[in-house]
N, C-alpha and C positions, 0 to 999 in steps of 0.2 A: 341548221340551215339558215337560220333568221341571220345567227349574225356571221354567216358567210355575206348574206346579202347585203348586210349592214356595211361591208369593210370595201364591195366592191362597186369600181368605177371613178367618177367625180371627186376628185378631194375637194373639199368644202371650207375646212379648217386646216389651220395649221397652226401645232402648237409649237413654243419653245420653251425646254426648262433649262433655266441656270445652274453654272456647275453650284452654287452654296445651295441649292436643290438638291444636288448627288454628290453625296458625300457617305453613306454606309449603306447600311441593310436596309433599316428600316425608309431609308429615303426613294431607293431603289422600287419597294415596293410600294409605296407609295404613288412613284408615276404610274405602276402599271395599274393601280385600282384607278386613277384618273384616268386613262387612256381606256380600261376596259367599260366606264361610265358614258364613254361617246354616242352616242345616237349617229356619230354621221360618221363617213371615212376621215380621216385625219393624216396628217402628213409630221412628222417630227423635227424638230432640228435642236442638236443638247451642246451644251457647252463643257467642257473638261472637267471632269468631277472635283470638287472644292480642292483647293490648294496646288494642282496638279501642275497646272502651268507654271507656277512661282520657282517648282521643282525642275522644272527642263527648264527654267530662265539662269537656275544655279549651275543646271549640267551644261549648260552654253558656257559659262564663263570657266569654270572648270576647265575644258576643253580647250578654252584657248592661255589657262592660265601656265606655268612655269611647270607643276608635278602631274596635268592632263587628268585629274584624278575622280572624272566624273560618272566611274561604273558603280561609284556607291548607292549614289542617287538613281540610276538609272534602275538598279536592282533593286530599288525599296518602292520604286514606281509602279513596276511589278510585280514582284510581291503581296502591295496594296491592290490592285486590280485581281489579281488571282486570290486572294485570301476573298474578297466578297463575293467575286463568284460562286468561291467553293460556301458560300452562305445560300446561295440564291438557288444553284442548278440542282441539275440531277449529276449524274456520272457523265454520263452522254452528251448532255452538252456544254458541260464542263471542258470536255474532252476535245470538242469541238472548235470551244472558242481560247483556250490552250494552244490548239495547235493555231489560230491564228494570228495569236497574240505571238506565236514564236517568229514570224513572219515579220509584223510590227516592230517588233523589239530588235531583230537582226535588223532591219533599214535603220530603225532609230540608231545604235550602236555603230553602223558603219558609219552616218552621216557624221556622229560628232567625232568620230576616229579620223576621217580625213578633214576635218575644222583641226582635230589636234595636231593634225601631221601637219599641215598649209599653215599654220597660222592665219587663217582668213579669215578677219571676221566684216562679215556684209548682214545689213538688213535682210535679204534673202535666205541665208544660210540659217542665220535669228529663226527667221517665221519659218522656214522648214522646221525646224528644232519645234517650237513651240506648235505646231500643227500635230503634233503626236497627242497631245490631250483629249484635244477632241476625235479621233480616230478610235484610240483606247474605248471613250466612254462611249461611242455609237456602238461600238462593237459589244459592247457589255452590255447596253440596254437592249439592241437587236435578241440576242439570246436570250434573255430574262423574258423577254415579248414574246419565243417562241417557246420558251417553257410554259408559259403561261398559257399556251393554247393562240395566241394571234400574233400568226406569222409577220416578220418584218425582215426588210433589206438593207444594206448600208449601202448607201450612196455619199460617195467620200466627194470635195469638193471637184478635183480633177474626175469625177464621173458624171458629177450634175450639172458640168460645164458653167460654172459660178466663175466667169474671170474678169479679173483684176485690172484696172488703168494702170496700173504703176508698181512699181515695187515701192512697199513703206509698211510704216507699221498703223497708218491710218489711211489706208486706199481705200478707192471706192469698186464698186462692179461698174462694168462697162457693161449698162444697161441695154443697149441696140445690139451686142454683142451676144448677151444672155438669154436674149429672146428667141436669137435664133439655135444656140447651142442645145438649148434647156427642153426645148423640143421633143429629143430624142428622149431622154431621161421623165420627162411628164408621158408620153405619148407611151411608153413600156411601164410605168405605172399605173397609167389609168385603164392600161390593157390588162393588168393583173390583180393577184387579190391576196393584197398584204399592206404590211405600213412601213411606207418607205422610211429612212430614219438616217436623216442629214447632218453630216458635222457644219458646224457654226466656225466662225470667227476667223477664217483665212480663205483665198481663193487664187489665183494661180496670174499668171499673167499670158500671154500669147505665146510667149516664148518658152511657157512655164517655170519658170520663178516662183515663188509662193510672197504672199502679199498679206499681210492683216488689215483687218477692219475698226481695229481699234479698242478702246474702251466698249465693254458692251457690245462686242462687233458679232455676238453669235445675234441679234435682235437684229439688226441689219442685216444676217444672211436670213432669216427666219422670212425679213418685210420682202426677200426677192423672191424666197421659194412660192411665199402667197403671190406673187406678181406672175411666177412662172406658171404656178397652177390655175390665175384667175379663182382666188379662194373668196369669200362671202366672209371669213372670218380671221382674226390673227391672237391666237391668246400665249402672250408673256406669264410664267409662272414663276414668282422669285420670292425671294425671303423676306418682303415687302408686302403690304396689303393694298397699295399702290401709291399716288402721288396723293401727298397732304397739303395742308392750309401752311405748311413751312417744316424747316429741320426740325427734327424734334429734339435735335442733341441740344440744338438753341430754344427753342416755345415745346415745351412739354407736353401740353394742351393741344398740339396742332393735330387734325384730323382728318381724317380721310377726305378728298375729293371723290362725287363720285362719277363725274363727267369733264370732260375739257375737250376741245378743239384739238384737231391737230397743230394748229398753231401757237395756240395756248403751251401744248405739250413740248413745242420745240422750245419755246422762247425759253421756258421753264429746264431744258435739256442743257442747253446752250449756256444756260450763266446759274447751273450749279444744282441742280437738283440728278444727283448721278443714276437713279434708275432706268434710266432710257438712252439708246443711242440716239445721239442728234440727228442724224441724218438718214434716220429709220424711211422718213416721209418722203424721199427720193425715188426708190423701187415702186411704193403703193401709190403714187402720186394719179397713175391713169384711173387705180381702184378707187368701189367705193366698200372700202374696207373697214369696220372697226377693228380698233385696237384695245383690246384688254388685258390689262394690267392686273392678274391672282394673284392674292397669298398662296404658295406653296403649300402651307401649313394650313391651311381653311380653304379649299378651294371651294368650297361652298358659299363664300362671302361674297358679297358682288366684286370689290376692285372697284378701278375706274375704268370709263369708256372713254377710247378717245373716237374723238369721229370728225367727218372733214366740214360740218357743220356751227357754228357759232353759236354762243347761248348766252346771253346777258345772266349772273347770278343779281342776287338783291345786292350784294354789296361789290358789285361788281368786280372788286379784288377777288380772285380765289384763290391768287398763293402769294406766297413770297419766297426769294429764294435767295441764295448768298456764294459769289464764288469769291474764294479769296481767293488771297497770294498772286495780284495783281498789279501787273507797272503799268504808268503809264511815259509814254517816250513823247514829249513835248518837242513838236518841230518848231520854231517862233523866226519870225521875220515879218519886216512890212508890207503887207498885202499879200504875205505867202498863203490863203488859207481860199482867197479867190483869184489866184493865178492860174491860168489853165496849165493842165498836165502835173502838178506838182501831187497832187494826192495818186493820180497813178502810176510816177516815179518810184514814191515811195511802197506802192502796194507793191509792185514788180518785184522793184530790187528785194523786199522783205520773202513774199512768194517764190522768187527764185531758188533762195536758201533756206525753204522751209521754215519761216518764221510766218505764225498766224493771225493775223490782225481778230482780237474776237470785237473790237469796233471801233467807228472812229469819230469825233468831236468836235467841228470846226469851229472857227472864228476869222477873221479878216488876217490876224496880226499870230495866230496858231492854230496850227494840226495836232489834238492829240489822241496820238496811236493806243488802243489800251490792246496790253499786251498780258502773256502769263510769266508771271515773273520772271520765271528761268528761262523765256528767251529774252529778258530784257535786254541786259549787259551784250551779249550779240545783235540784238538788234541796232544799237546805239552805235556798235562801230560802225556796223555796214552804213546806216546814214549817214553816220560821221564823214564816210568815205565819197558821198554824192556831192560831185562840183554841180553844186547850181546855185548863182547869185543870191537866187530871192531866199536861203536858206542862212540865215545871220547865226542858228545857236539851236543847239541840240541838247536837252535836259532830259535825264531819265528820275522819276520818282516811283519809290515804292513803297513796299507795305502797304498795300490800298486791297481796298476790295469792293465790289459792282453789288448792290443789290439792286433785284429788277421784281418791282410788281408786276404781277401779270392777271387781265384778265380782259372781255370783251368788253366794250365799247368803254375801255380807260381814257381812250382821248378824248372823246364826244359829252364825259363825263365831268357838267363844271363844278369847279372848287375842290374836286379830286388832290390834282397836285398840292394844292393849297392847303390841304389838310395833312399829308405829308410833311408840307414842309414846316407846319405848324408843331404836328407832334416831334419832329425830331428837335428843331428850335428850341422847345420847351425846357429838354434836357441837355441843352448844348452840347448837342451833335451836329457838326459842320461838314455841311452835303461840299465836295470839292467839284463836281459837276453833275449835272443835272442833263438828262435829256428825255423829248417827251416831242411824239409827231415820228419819229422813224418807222415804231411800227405802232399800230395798232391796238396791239394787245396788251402793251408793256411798256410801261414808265422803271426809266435806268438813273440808278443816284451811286456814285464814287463817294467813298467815305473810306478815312482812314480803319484800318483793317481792324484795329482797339475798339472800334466803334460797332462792328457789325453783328455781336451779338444781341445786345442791347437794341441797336438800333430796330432788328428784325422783330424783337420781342415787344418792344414800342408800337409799332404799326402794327404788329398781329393784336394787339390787345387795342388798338385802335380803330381797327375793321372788323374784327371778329369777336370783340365781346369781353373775352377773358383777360383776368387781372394776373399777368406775369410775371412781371416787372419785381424782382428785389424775392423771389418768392418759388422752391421747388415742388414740384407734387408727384408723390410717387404715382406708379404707371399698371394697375389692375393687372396679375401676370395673365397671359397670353394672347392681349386685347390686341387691336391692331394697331394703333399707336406702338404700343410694347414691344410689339414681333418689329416694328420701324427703327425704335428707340434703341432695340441691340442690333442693328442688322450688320452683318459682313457684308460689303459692299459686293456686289458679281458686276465683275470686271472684263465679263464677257460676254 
């Protein structure tokens, strides 16, 4: 009766697990000993069990390739899904989620049959295709939940009313939209008494379309489901023990963080530390929501907290982070850089044709765009292409890559920079731009891309202590660096 009462009413929390979370048996069980550990109601949202999407990304091209011959894959898809079942259920509900998966699997199967017959291929068609991962694994963890004794529902996203501004493969929720849709779907939850259990990482458009959310985009549905339900909490569970003092592929040494800012968390999202979606803090923005960052594998560890509050650390850096495989597109002309309209020329034309500016650099005499590599080379024509006088020459440079230190009060911070630029100098590393005043939290340095190992490892051993530099150290198995050190990226 206790934990009848426990389950009903209020969702409070809402957790999400990544598909390199659910990948067998034993992972499986695993969520349900986390979930049956809850003290409050809880709401779910899972991503495609490991590897799963990579495989309908194959059965997409298949489908539109010359021999259509993508029933292979689609049959070992399930296959994999009904083999762990048959690990987990009884007969009965085996049976159950069998017959549902036969359902699943004939839409999936029809959809890529008419992609094979049309030769159509659209971003839409893509995210339909790849929206069966997460379906699959809601459905199989729902079951697992009610063998276990605590009931649960699948709420696919065309039911949670989750939609989409756009068709693409990095949309957003059309948040004014959500609010009112989302309604219906919270307001029959919290009328019942079970654990609702939400697919992640696509959501629909008006017209219905289906739309992705990206890199990590089951975290961005997870940050709207807590926005829908007005939740107190939001816990990410991934194969990470959460965000560190740096890569650890790069500083070995690098260590847990155990609190950040939401802004901290973004700046750190945004230029290269891949466990979070960037644009998590969008949905929870009205909340006053923390976000926690578990090891899957220890959920007994703390993580980090991110929270919407600020915290000076003693060394005021708390991370470093590193995105390569970065251009940068050099616009140059005389007084082009304080001309009016010229910088939002070029954000337009770039924005129109999906090319994403991740920042920008000015000067009197140049604009430079820093870009990701692979939209360089297109980004370059289309400028190429802009009749405007004040624009004399167009340069695209690569192989670069952005490290950004992040932490509270980095500006306010003097002789900061200056030590920076001190250690890198030393070992003749050549910062190519520098910028420091845009935000806050975070000092941005351009360096050729040869340099950004070293470089990070330089400054980690400059602010934090540790002698890295020329020197490896193995990694205690199962520590939480360790569990960082080998992670599979979750990609959704």
């Amino acid at each position: 009766m206790a934990n009848n009462r426990r389950k009903y009413g209020k969702i409070k929390k809402v957790i999400k697990f990544g598909g390199s979370c659910l990948k067998d048996r034993s992972s499986l069980l695993q969520a349900v000993s986390i979930i049956k550990k809850e003290n409050e109601r809880v709401a779910l949202v899972v991503s495609a069990l490991s590897g799963v999407t990579d495989l309908l990304l194959d059965a997409y091209h298949l489908a539109l390739g010359q021999e259509k011959n993508f029933r292979g894959i689609i049959n070992s898809i399930e296959k994999r899904h009904l083999l762990l079942a048959s690990e987990v259920l009884s007969l009965k509900n085996y049976a159950l989620l069998a017959e549902r998966y036969r359902e699943l699997f004939f839409r999936l199967n029809r959809l890529l049959r008419g992609i094979a017959l049309s030769g159509e291929a659209s971003t839409s068609l893509k995210a339909a295709v790849l929206s069966y991962g997460e379906r699959l694994s809601a459905h199989l963890l729902a079951v697992i939940l009610n063998e276990a004794g605590l009931e649960a529902r699948v709420y696919e996203s065309e039911k949670a009313g989750l939609v989409a501004t756009r068709v693409s493969e990095e949309a957003e929720a059309d948040l004014e939209a959500f609010d009112r849709v989302f309604r219906t779907a919270a307001g029959e939850v919290e009328a019942g008494n079970f654990i609702p259990v939400f697919t992640g990482f696509y959501g629909l458009t008006p017209e219905g379309r289906t739309a992705l959310f990206g890199r990590n985009g089951s975290d961005y549905t997870a940050a709207c489901v807590a926005r829908g339900f007005r939740a107190l909490r939001l816990v990410l569970y991934k194969d990470v023990p959460g965000f560190l003092t740096a890569d650890p592929e790069k500083v070995p040494e690098a260590r847990p963080i155990p609190a950040l800012s939401r802004l901290e968390a973004a700046e750190l999202s945004y230029f290269g530390a891949k466990i979070l979606h960037p644009r998590i803090w969008e949905p929870l923005e009205p909340l006053n929501c923390p976000v926690e960052i578990k090891s899957f594998k220890s959920p007994e560890a703390p993580g980090t907290v991110i929270k919407a509050k600020a915290e000076k650390s003693a060394n005021i850096i708390k991370s470093l982070s590193a995105s390569e495989n970065l251009a940068v597109l050099r616009v140059e002309g005389p007084g082009v850089g304080s001309k009016p309209g010229i910088i939002g020329l070029l954000g337009t034309t770039l924005a129109r044709n999906e090319v994403n500016i991740l920042t920008v650099l000015t000067s009197q005499t140049c604009i430079n765009l820093i870009l990701s590599a692979s939209e360089g080379e297109r980004a370059l024509r289309l400028v190429e292409k802009i009749q405007e006088p004040a624009i004399r020459k167009v340069l695209l440079e690569k192989d670069l890559a952005l490290v950004a230190a992040v932490g509270h009060g980095i500006r306010e911070t003097d002789g900061l920079a200056g030590k920076i630029f001190s250690t890198l100098g030393s070992a003749r590393i050549n910062v190519e731009f520098f910028s420091t005043g845009a935000s806050e939290t975070a000092i941005y340095l351009l360096l050729k891309k040869s340099d950004t190992g070293r470089a990070v490892r330089l400054l980690h051993q400059a602010f934090f202590g540790e002698k890295t530099e020329g020197r490896k150290r193995s990694l205690p198995p199962g520590s939480a660096v360790e569990l960082h050190h080998r992670q599979v990226i979750d990609t959704r």
